[in-house]
Structure formats: C-alpha cells, structure tokens
N, C-alpha and C positions, 0 to 999 in steps of 0.2 A: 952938602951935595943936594941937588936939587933933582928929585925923578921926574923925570919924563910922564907928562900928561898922558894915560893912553887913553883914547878915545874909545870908546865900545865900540866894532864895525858894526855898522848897521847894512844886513843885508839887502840889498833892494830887493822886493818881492817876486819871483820870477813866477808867472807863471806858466802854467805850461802851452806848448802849440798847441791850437787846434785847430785846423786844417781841413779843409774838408775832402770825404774818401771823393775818391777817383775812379773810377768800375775800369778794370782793363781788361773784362769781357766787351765782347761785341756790342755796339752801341744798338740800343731800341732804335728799330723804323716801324714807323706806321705803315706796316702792308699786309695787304691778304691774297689769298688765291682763289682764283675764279678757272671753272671749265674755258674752255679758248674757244670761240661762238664767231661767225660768219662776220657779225660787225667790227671784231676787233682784227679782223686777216692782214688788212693794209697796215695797219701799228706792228702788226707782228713781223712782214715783211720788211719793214722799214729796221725795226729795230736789228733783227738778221744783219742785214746789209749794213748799219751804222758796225756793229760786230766783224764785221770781216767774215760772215758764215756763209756758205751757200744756202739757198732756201727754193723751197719745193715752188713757191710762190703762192699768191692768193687760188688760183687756183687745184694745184695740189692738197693744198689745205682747205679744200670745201670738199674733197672729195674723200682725205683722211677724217672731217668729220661725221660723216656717214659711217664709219667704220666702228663698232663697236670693242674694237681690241686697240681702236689709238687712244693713247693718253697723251693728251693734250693739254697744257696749264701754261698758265698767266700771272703773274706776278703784278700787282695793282695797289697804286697809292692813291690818296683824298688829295693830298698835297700836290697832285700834278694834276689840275683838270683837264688842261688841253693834249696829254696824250698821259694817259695816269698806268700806261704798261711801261713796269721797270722790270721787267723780264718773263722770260718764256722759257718752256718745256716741249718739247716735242720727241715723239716715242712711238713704236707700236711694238705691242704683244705676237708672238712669230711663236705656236705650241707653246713653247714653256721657257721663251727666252725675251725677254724687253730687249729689243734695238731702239738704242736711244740715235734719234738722227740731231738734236740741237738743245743746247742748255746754251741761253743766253742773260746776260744780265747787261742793263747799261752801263755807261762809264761812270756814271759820277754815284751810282750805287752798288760800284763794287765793295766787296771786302766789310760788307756788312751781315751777313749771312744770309743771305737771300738766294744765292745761288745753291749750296747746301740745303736751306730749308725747301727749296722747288725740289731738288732732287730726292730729298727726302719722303715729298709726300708722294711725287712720281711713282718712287719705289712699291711703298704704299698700296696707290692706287692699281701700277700692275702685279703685284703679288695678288692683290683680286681678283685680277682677270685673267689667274693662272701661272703666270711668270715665277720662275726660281731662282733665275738668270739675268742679270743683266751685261751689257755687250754696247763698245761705240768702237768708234774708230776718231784719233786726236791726232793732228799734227805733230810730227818727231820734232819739229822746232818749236812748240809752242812749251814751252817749260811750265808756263802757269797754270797753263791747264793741264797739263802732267801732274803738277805739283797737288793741285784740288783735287781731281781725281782719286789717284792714290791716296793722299788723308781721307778721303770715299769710301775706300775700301778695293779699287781696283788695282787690278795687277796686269801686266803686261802679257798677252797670250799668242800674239803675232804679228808677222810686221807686212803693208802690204805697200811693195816697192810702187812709187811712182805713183801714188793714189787720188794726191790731187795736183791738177792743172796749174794754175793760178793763182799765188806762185808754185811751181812743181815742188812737190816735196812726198815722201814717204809716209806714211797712215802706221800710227801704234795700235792694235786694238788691244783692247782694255777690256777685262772682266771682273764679275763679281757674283758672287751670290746674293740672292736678296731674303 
C-alpha cells in the first residue's frame, strides 16, 4: 500500500493590517479669533446676508462698537486672503443677561467647530462684562440651529408668535446660563 505523500502546509505569512487611524473628531482648521473692527463691517455684512440673517448693517455695527458691553467676534483664516472672515459673533451685555443678536458661520466651513468655539469664547468674553445669562431668539423652522444650540446648552424659554417677516415664521427663544 502506498501512503499518501503529505505535504507539510506551509502557512503563508500573514501579516498583520495596518491602517492608518482615522480622527473622527472634528477635523483641525486653521482659525483664530479677532475683536470685529470698523474695516471688517462690509465682510461681516456680507457674510450675514450670504447666511440668510438679518443684520444691523455697517452702520449699526460702528455704532455697537463704540459700546463697551458688545461682544463682537470674528472668525479668521490665512487660507482665505481675499475675505479671510469665516464667521461672526455678534451680542451685547443688557445687566446681567448677553443677548446674542447673530452666530454665523459660512457654508463650506460649517460642522467643523467653529461656530461652537465662537460661541464659546463669546460666552467667555460676556461672563466678563457681567453676564450670567445668556438669551437669542431662532427660527422654529430652523432645526439646525435648534439642534446646535441645544448641544449649547440652551433650552427653550418662549415662543414669540409671528417674529420674523421674511419669510414669516414664529422666534423660539432660547436660554442658558453661562
């Protein structure tokens, strides 16, 4: 009887994946924050309006920076020379309460924390100048800005029928402490 050759298996060597990590945290942007200054009013206006917000205008906003209880910030990249504002802040201290009038962020830099970290240091900055409080008023249709907010930390405190124009819609106001 003849046995059967067996071959040793020889295993092919496997090694192992390696792959490189993946961050599925918020990706790094090159930005910083600057006080919001008379040269940059037209970029801020602009930016407003590209956002769908209403805005005080260039001149409203020469006259809040005279105002030592508005907190006024700017969001500013290197990478964009020819209009390097990727978002705005705009606020003022009322006693012991920040009315936030505008958080804006452009489109193609949302959802990278930029609009969080503005809010952030906002808070920050009016907790300095007194504020315990803060207070906006959001569109009941706007869901996303619902959505941000609330991860914020605000809560819904009242509703004011009919509030804005253009298109008509009903104002949530939102609060928080800061």
């Amino acid at each position: 009887m003849i046995e059967p050759m067996i071959e040793p298996m020889i295993e092919p060597m496997i090694e192992p994946m390696i792959e490189p990590m993946i961050e599925m945290d918020t990706p790094r942007v090159d930005f910083g924050f600057a006080p919001m200054t008379a040269d940059l009013l037209h970029s801020v206006v602009a930016l407003e309006e590209a956002c769908g917000l209403n805005s005080r205008g260039p001149e409203g906003y020469q006259k809040m920076l005279s105002n030592q209880k508005s907190v006024l910030l700017v969001a500013l990249t290197p990478t964009s020379p020819f209009n390097p504002i990727i978002g705005l802040f705009s606020g003022e201290v009322v006693v012991d309460e920040l009315q936030i009038d505008n958080l804006a962020v452009a489109e193609r830099w949302r959802r990278l924390g930029i609009g969080g970290a503005l809010l952030k240091s906002a808070l920050s900055q009016a907790y300095g100048l007194g504020a315990r409080v803060a207070t906006l008023e959001v569109r009941s249709t706007n869901a996303t800005a619902r959505m941000f907010y609330e991860k914020e930390g605000f809560t819904p405190v009242g509703l004011r029928r009919r509030y804005y124009a253009d298109p008509p819609d009903d104002a949530l106001l939102l609060s928080r402490e800061i």
